[in-house]
PASEBA-1860 file (N, C-alpha, C; in nm, 3 decimals):
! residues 140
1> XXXXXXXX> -1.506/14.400/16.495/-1.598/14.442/16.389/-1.574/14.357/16.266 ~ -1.663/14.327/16.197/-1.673/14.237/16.080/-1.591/14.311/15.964 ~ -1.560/14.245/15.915/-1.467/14.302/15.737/-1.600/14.325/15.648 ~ -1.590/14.424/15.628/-1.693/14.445/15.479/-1.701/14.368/15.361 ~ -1.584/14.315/15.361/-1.601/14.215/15.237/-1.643/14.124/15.274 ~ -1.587/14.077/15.395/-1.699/13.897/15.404/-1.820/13.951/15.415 ~ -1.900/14.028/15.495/-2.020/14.108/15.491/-2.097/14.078/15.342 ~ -2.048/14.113/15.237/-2.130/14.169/15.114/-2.060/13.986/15.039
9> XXXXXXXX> -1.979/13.914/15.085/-1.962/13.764/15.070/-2.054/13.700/15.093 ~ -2.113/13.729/15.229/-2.168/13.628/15.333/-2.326/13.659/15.217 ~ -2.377/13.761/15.246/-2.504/13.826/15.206/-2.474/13.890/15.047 ~ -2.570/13.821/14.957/-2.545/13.860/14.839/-2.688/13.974/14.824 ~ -2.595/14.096/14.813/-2.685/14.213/14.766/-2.750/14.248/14.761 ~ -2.707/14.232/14.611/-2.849/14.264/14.487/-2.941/14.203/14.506 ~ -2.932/14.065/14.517/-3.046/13.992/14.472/-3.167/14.016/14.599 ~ -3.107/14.052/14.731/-3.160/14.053/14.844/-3.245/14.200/14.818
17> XXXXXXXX> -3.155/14.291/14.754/-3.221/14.464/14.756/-3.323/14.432/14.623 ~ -3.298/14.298/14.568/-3.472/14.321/14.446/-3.568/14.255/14.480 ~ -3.563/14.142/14.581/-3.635/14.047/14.685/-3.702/14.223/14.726 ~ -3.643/14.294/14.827/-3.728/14.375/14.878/-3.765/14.468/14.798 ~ -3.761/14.501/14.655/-3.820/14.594/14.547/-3.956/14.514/14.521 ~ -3.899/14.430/14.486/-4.023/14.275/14.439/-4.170/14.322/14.560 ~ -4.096/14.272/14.660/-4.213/14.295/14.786/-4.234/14.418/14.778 ~ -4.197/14.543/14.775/-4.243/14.678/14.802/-4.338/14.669/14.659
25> XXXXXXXX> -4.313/14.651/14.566/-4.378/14.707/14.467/-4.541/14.563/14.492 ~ -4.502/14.441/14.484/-4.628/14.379/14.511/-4.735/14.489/14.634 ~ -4.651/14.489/14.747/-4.752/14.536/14.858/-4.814/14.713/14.823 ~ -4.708/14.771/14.774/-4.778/14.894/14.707/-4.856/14.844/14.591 ~ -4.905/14.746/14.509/-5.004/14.751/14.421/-5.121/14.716/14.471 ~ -5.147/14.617/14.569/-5.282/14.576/14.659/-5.297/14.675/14.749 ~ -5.203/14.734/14.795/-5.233/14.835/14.846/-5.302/14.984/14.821 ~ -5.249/14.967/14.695/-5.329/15.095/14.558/-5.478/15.029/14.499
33> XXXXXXXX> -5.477/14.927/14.496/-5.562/14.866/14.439/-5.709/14.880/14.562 ~ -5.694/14.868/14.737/-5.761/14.852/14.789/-5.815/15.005/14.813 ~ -5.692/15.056/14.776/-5.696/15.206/14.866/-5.799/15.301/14.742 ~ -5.796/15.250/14.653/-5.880/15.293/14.510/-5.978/15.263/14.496 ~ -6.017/15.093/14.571/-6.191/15.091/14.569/-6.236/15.147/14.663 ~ -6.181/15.166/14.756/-6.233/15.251/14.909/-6.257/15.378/14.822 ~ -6.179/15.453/14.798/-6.192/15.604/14.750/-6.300/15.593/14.652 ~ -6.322/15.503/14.536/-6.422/15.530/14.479/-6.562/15.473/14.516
41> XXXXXXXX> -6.562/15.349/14.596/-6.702/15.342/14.664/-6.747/15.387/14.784 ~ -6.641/15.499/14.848/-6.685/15.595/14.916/-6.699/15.708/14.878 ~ -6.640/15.776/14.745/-6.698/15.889/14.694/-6.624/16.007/14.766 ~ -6.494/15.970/14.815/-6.326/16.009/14.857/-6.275/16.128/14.801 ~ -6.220/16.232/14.810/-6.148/16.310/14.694/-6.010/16.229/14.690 ~ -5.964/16.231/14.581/-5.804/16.157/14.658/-5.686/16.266/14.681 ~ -5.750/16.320/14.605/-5.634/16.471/14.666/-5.631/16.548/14.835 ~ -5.764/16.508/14.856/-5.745/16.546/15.030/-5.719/16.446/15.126
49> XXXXXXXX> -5.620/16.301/15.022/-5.582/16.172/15.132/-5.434/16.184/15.129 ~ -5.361/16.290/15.139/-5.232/16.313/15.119/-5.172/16.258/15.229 ~ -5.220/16.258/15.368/-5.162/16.206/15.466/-5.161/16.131/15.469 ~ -5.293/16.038/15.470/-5.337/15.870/15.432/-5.193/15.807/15.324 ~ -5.195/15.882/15.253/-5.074/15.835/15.123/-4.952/15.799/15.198 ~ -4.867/15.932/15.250/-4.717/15.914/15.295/-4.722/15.824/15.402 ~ -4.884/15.807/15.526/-4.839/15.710/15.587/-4.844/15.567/15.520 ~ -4.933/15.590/15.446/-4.936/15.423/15.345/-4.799/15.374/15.297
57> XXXXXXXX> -4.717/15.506/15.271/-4.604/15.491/15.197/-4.464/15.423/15.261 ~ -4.473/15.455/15.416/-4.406/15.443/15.504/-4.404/15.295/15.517 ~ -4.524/15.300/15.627/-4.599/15.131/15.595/-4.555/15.050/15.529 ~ -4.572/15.109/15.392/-4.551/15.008/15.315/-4.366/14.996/15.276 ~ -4.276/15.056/15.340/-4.150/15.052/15.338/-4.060/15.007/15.468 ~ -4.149/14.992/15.567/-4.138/14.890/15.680/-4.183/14.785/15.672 ~ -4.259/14.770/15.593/-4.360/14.631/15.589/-4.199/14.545/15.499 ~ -4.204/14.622/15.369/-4.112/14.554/15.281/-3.967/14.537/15.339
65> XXXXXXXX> -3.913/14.578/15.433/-3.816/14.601/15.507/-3.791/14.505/15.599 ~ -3.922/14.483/15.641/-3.974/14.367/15.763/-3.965/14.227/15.717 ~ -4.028/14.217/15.596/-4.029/14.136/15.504/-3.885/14.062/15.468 ~ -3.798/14.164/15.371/-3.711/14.089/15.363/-3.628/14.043/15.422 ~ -3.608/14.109/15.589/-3.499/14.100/15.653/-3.540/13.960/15.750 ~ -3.661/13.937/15.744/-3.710/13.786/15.793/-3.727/13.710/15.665 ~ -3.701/13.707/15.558/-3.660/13.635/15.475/-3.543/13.580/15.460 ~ -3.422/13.629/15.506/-3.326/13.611/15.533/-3.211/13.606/15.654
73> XXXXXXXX> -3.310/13.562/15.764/-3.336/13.578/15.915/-3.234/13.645/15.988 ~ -3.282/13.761/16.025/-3.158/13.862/16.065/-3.078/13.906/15.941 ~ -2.951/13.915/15.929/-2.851/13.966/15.829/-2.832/14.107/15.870 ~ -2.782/14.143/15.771/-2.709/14.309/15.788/-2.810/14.419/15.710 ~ -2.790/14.513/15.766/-2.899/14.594/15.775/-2.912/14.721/15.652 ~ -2.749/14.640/15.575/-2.731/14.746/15.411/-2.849/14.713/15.289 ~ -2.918/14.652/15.285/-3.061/14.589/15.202/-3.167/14.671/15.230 ~ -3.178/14.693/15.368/-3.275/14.799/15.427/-3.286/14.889/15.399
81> XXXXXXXX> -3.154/14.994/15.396/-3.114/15.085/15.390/-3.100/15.160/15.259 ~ -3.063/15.027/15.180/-3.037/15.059/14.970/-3.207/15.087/14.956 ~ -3.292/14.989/15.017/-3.390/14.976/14.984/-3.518/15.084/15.023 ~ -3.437/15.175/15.164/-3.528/15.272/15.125/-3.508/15.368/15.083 ~ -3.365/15.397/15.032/-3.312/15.508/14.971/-3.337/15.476/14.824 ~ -3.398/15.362/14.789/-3.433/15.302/14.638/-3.565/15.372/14.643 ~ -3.658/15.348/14.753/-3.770/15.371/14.750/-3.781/15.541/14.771 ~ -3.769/15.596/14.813/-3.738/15.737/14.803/-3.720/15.839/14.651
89> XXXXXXXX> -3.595/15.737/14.614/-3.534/15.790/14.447/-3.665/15.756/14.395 ~ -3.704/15.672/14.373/-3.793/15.609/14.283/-3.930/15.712/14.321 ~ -3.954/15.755/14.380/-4.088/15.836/14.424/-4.059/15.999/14.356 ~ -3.931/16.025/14.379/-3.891/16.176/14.332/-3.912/16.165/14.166 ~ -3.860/16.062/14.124/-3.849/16.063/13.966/-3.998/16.047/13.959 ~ -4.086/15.977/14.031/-4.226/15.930/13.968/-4.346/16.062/14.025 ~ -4.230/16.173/14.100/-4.376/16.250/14.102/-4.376/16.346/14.005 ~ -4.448/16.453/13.976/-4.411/16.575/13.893/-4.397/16.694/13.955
97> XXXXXXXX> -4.398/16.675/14.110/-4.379/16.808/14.149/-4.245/16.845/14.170 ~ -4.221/16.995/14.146/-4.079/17.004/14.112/-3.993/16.988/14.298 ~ -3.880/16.966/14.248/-3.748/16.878/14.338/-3.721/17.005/14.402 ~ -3.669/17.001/14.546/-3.643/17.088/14.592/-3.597/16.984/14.762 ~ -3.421/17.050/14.773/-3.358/16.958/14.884/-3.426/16.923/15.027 ~ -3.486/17.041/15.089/-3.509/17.010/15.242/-3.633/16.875/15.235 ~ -3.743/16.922/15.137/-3.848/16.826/15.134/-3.763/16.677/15.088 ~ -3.725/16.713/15.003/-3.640/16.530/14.905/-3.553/16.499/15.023
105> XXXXXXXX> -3.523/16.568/15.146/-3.388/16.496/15.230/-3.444/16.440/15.361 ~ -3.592/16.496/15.374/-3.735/16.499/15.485/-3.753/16.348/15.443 ~ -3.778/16.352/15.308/-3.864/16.195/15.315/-3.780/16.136/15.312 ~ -3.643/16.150/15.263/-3.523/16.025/15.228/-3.501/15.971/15.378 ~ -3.527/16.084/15.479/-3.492/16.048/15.656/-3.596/15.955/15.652 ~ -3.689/16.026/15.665/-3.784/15.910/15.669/-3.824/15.749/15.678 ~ -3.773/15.802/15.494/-3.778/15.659/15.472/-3.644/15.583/15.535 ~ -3.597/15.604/15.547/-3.450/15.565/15.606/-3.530/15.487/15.744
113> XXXXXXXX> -3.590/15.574/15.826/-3.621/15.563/16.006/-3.733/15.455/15.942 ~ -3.853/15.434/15.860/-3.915/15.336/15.845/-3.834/15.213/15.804 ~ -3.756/15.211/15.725/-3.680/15.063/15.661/-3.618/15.015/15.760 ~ -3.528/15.096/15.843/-3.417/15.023/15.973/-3.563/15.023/16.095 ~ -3.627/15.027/16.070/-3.715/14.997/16.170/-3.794/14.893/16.195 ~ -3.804/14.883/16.067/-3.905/14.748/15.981/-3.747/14.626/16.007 ~ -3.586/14.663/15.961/-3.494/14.577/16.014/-3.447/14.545/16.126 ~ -3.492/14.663/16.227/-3.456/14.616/16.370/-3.526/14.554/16.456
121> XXXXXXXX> -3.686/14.563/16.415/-3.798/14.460/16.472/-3.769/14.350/16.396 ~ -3.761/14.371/16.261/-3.771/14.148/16.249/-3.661/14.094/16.266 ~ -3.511/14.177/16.296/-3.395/14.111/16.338/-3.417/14.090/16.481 ~ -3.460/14.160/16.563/-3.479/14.138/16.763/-3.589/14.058/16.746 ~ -3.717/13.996/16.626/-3.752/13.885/16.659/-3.674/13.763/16.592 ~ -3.675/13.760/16.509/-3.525/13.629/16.456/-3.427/13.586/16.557 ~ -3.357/13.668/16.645/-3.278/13.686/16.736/-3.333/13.600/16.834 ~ -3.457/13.667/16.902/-3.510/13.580/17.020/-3.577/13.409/17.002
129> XXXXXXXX> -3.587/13.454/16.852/-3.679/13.312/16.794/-3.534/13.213/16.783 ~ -3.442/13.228/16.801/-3.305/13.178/16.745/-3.314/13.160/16.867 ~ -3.287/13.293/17.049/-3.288/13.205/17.132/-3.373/13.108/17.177 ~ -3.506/13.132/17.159/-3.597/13.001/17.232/-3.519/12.855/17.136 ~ -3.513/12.875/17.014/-3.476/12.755/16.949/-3.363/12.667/17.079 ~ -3.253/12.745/17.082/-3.175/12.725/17.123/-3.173/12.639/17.268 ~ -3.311/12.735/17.368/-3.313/12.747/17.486/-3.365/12.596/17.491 ~ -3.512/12.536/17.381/-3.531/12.423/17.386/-3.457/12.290/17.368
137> XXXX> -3.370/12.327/17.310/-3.248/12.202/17.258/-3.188/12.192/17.388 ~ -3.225/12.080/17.417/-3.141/11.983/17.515/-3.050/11.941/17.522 ~ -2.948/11.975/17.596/-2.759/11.940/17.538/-2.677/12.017/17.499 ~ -2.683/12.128/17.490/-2.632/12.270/17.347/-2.661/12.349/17.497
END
């Protein structure tokens, strides 16, 4: 098993967990942005797209998940993980409905099962894209 310190040596952090804030928050704004002309040039309630929302929300925390972890081809899977427990916090403080554990620990799973999900598909493709590389090199 790897040492944690070369781990957080090898792979620097922060900068990797604001790479995927960066992307979550870009893809949630075009994403708000598209999802807002739809609702208003269809004449939408947006209060009865609550489902539409959390799966958008998801989506969009695999997407960003997916994103960074093929940005940095493969790596370790603690970026993912900060990042959807970032994304989670950040939703509790930004809603107004009042806090209450089973629901706040529902979506934190959640988001958890979308981010390592979004890291375990673009690491098993990095992986295989690493073997064909490999498989083509002649000599190695």
């Amino acid at each position: 098993m790897a040492n944690p310190s070369r781990i957080f040596k090898k792979y620097l952090i922060f900068p990797l967990i604001l790479t995927g804030c960066l992307i979550l928050a870009i893809l949630t704004l075009a994403s708000l942005l598209i999802w807002t002309m739809l609702a208003y040039y269809g004449q939408l309630d947006p209060a009865s797209a609550g489902g539409w929302a959390s799966g958008l929300y998801l989506l969009l925390i695999f997407l960003s998940c997916w994103l960074m972890t093929w940005l940095i081809r493969g790596g370790t899977v603690f970026p993912a993980v900060v990042l959807s427990l970032l994304a989670a916090v950040a939703t509790f403080f930004l809603s107004q409905a009042e806090l209450s554990f089973a629901p706040a620990l529902l979506k934190a799973l959640f988001s958890l099962f979308a981010g390592v999900l979004g890291f375990t598909l673009s690491k098993l493709l990095v992986t295989l894209r690493r073997k064909a590389k490999k498989a083509e090199t002649p000599g190695k």
